[in-house]
C-alpha positions, 0 to 999 in steps of 0.5 A, a space after each residue: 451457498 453462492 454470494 452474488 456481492 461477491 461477483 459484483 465487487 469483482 466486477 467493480 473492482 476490475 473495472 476502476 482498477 483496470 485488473 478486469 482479467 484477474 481473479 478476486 480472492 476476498 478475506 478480512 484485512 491486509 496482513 491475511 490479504 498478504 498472508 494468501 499471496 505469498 502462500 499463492 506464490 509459494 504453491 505456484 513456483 514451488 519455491 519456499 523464499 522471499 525477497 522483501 525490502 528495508 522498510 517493509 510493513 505488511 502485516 503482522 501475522 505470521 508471514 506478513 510479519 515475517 516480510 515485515 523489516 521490524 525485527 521488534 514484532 518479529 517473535 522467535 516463531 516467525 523467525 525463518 531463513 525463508 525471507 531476505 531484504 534488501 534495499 529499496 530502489 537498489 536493483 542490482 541488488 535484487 538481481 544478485 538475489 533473483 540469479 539464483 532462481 530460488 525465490 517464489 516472490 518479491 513483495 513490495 508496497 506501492 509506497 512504504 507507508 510505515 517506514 514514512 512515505 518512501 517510494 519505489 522509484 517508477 524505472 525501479 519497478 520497471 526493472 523489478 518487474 523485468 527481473 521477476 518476470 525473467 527468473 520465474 519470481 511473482 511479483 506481489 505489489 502490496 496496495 493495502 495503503 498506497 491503493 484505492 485512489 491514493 495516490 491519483 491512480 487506482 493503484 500507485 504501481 500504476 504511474 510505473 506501467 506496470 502489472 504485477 502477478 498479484 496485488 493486495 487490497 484492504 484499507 479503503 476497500 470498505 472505508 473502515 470496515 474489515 475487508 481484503 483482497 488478493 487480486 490474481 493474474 491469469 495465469 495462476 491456476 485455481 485449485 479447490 482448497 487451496 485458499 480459504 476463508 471463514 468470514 471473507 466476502 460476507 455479505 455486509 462486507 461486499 456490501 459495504 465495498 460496493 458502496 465505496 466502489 460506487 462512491 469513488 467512481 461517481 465523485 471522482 475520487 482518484 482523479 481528486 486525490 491527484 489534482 489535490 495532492 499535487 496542490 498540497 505538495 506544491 504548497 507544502 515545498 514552500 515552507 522552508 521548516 519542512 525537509 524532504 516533502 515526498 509522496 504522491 497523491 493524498 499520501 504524502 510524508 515530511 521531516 522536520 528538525 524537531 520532535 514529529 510527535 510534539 508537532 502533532 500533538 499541536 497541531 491537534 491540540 492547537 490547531 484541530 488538525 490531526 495527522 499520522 506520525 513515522 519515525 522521530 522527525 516525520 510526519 504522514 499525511 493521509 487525509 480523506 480522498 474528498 479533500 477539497 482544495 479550500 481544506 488543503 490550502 487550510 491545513 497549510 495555513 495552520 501548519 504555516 501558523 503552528 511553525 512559526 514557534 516552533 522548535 
């Protein structure tokens, strides 16, 4: 039975994120949305390896655990010699690794999220994008948390100029309800079977996609999230207790000289602002796409005030 949300949100989606030529292929969560593009990779270039980077998080499932950099969640199951990492933003790295032609992709995240804020230079994914291109290697950009407006363009590869083979989609896909995506160029061939899914793209799913497709569209989210970030940040740099202010729209990272938790703890406790943790000395920022300036110049005060005593 066909599902006519499923077209609409295709439709929604190709028109915000500019990816009105590629396909849609929906699931329940990002790590699966992962899990189906490196299997699309592998079936695609008839390769079995991949090539990730330090810090990657992109799941925890089989293969998206596996092209995860966390030895920690990693059991002896997953554990391959199909995946290598390498250091983010060192190309010629990438490029000693591609030369042999056997890897069926790279994967990389818009912005590492998990591994606190840390972002692919945009001439490094330019060239990342020619050495894939020119060793037959699919290039996977893993949207799941840097996309859906985050960072002032639908998707962070954006401000690169790039287009990668395959990206993946989940976390502001349905605003917290489960949802996924892998959005697919043309040029990869469907065939029945190939992937599939039980519950991905049901009904209320779609439903609850569209209605944030919607929502972001008629609010103007993505272009909210830039001009207020970039507020935040400009503001943020000034604080001298904070080191390496880093990120890109709404998403954005900090290290401080102490405790990260402790600082957290107070700020929720104290000041009634809660926010995300990476690491012993970093703090993550991911507050929602309709943050206003007014809120963001009061999250700085209170974080302003709470530094004061800190140590």
């Amino acid at each position: 039975m066909e599902n006519s949300l499923q077209h609409t949100l295709a439709e929604r989606l190709g028109a915000l994120s500019g990816y009105d030529d590629y396909r849609l292929f929906l699931c329940n969560s990002g790590a699966e949305a992962n899990e189906n593009a490196l299997k699309l990779a592998s079936f695609h270039t008839g390769r079995a390896k991949v090539l990730a980077f330090g810090g990657a998080f992109h799941g925890r499932t089989s293969g998206a655990v596996e092209v995860t950099d966390n030895p920690a969640i990693r059991s002896p199951f997953n554990a391959t010699a199909n995946v290598e990492f390498v250091p983010l933003n060192d190309i010629g790295a990438v490029e000693r690794k591609l030369a042999a032609r056997e890897f069926a992709a790279v994967i990389v995240e818009g912005i590492q999220g998990v591994a606190g804020i840390r972002c692919p230079e945009e001439g490094f994914l330019r060239a990342l994008r020619e050495a894939t291109e020119r060793t037959g290697t699919v290039l996977i950009l893993d949207e799941i948390q840097s996309g859906y407006g985050r960072t002032g363009r639908f998707f962070a590869h954006q401000w690169a100029g790039i287009r990668p083979d395959l990206i993946t989609t989940a976390k502001g896909m349905g605003n917290g309800f489960p949802i996924g995506g892998v959005l697919i160029a043309p040029q990869f061939e469907a065939r029945k079977g190939m992937l599939g899914t039980t519950f991905g793209g049901n009904h209320l799913a779609c439903a609850a996609a569209i209605a944030v497709a919607d929502t972001i569209a008629a609010e103007g989210l993505v272009e909210n999230a830039r001009r207020v970030g970039d507020r935040l940040l400009e503001r943020l740099r000034t604080l001298p207790a904070l080191h390496d202010v880093r990120g890109r729209g709404l998403m954005i990272g900090f290290d401080v000289e102490g405790s990260a938790s402790e600082l957290r703890r107070r700020l929720v406790f104290e000041q009634h602002v809660f926010t995300g943790g990476a690491g012993a000395h970093t703090v993550r920022l991911l507050p929602a796409l309709g943050l206003s300036e007014a809120q963001a110049d009061e999250f700085v005060a209170r974080l302003k005030a709470l530094l004061e005593d800190f140590h």
